[in-house]
ROGUPA-217754 format. One record per residue (C-alpha): x, y negated, z negated; residue in three letters. Coordinates in steps of 0.2 Angstrom, whole numbers, padded with zeros to 4 digits, always signed. Layout:
<nodes>
XYZAla;...
</nodes>
This chain:
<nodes>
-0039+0492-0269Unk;-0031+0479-0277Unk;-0010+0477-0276Unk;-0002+0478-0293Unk;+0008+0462-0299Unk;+0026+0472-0296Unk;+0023+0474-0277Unk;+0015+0457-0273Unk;+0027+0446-0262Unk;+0028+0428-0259Unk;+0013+0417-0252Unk;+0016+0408-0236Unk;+0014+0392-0244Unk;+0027+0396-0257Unk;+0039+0400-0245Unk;+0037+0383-0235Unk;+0040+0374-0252Unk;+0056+0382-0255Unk;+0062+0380-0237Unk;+0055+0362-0236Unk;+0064+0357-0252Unk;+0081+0366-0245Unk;+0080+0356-0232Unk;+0079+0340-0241Unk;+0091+0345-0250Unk;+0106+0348-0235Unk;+0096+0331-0227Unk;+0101+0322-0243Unk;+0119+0329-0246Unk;+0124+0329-0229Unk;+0119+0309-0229Unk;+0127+0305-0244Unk;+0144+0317-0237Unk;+0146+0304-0223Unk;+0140+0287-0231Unk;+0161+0282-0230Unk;+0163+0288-0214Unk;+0159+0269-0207Unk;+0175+0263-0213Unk;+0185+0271-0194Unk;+0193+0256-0189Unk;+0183+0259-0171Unk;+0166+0259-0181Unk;+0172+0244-0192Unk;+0175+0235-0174Unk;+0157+0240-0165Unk;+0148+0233-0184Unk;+0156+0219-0181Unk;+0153+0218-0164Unk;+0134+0219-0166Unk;+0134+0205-0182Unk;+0143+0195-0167Unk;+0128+0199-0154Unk;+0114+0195-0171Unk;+0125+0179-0177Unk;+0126+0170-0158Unk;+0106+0173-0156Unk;+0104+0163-0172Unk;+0115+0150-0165Unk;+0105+0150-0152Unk;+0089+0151-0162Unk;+0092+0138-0175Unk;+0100+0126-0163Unk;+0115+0125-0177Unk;+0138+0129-0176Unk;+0138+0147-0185Unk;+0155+0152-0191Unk;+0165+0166-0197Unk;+0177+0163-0210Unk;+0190+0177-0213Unk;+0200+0178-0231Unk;+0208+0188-0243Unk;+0203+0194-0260Unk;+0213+0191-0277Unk;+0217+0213-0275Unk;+0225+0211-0260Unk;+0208+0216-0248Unk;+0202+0207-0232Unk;+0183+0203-0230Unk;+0176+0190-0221Unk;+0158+0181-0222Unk;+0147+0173-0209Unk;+0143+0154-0213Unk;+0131+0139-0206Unk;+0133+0122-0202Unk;+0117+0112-0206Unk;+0124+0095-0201Unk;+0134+0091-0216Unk;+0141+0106-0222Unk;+0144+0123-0220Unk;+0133+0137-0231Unk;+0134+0155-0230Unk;+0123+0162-0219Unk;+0107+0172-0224Unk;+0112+0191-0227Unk;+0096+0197-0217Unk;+0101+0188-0202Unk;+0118+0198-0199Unk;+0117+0211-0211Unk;+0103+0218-0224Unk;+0116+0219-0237Unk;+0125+0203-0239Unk;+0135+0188-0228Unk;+0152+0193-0235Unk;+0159+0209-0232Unk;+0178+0218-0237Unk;+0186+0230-0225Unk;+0194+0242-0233Unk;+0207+0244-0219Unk;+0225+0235-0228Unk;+0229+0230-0209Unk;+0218+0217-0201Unk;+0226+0201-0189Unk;+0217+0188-0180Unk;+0223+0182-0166Unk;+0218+0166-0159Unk;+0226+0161-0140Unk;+0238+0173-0146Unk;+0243+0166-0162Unk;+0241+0175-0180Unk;+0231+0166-0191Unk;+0236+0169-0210Unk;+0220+0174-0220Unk;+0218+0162-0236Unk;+0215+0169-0252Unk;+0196+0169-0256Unk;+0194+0153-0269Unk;+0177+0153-0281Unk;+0177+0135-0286Unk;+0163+0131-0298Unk;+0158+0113-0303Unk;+0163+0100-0291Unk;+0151+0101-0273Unk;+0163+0093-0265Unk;+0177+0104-0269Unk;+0166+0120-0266Unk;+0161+0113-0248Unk;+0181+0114-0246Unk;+0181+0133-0249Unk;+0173+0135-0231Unk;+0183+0136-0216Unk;+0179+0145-0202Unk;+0191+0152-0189Unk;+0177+0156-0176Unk;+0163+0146-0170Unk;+0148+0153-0161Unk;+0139+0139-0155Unk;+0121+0139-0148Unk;+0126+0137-0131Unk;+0133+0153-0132Unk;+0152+0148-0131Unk;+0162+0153-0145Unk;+0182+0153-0150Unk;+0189+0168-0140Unk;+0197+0179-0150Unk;+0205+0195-0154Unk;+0205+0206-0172Unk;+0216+0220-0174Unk;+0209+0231-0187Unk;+0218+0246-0193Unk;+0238+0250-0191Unk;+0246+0242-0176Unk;+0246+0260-0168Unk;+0232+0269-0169Unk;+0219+0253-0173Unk;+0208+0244-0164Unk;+0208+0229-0154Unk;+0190+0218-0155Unk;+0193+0205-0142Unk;+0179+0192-0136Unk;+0180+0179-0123Unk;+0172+0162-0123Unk;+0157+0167-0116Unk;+0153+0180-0128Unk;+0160+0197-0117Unk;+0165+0210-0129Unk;+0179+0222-0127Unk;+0185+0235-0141Unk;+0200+0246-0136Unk;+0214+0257-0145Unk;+0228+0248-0148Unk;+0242+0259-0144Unk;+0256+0248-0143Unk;
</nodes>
């Protein structure tokens, strides 16, 4: 006897649809909910900490100074961007080799020293210059080197408030620390 139309449920395979597509769904919001929680001082410092560990293998690698080159932008932000030294000059480095998006990155934390045997280092404001090559080559100054016998400027970033930030500190060698800086 055959069941009316008024009494008929769902299929299983209906029922899988709907609770697959759900959980996309959560899956997709849940991703998109946390895409800016990346900007914790703490998080900020381990990112930068592993582009460290990926920039001294391709000084290593390619046998040539890599450099990082802190600055400011014209609104007031701090970024930084990874660079090479062919010989001649220095040229940003290939985005794929620290980071699939791109060698220059802003951090969106306002507070951000570099302390270099202690001293702060003042940030110079980011300058595109367009034209003359010689003047462009001048835009690029680094204030660590990562060389490729593994030595590099020791250093230490304070990112974040000067309580409550953290401290990314690295030795000559390459040992890296990231502690609370609760001063």
């Amino acid at each position: 006897m055959p069941i009316p139309a008024s009494e008929r449920g769902f299929t299983l395979l209906e029922l899988m649809t709907v609770v697959l597509l759900i959980g996309l769904l959560l899956g997709v919001g849940l991703s998109l909910d946390f895409a800016d929680s990346a900007n914790t001082p703490q998080q900020q410092a381990q990112r930068l900490a592993q582009q460290f560990t990926l920039a001294s293998e391709e000084a290593v690698l390619s046998g040539a100074i890599v450099g990082l080159d802190f600055y400011r932008t014209a609104d007031n932000a701090n970024g930084y961007r990874w660079l090479s030294h062919d010989g001649k000059q220095w040229h940003e480095l290939t985005p794929a080799l620290v980071d699939a998006e791109s060698s220059q990155h802003t951090l969106p934390l306002q507070q951000l020293q570099l302390l270099i045997d202690g001293t702060p280092l003042e940030f110079e404001e980011l300058q595109v210059l367009e034209g003359d090559q010689d003047a462009e080559r001048q835009r690029f100054t680094p204030e660590i080197l990562l060389l490729p016998t593994r030595e590099l400027t020791p250093f230490s970033l304070i990112l974040g408030e000067a309580v409550g930030g953290v401290v990314l500190s690295m030795d000559a060698l390459g040992r890296t620390t990231v502690t609370d800086n609760a001063r």
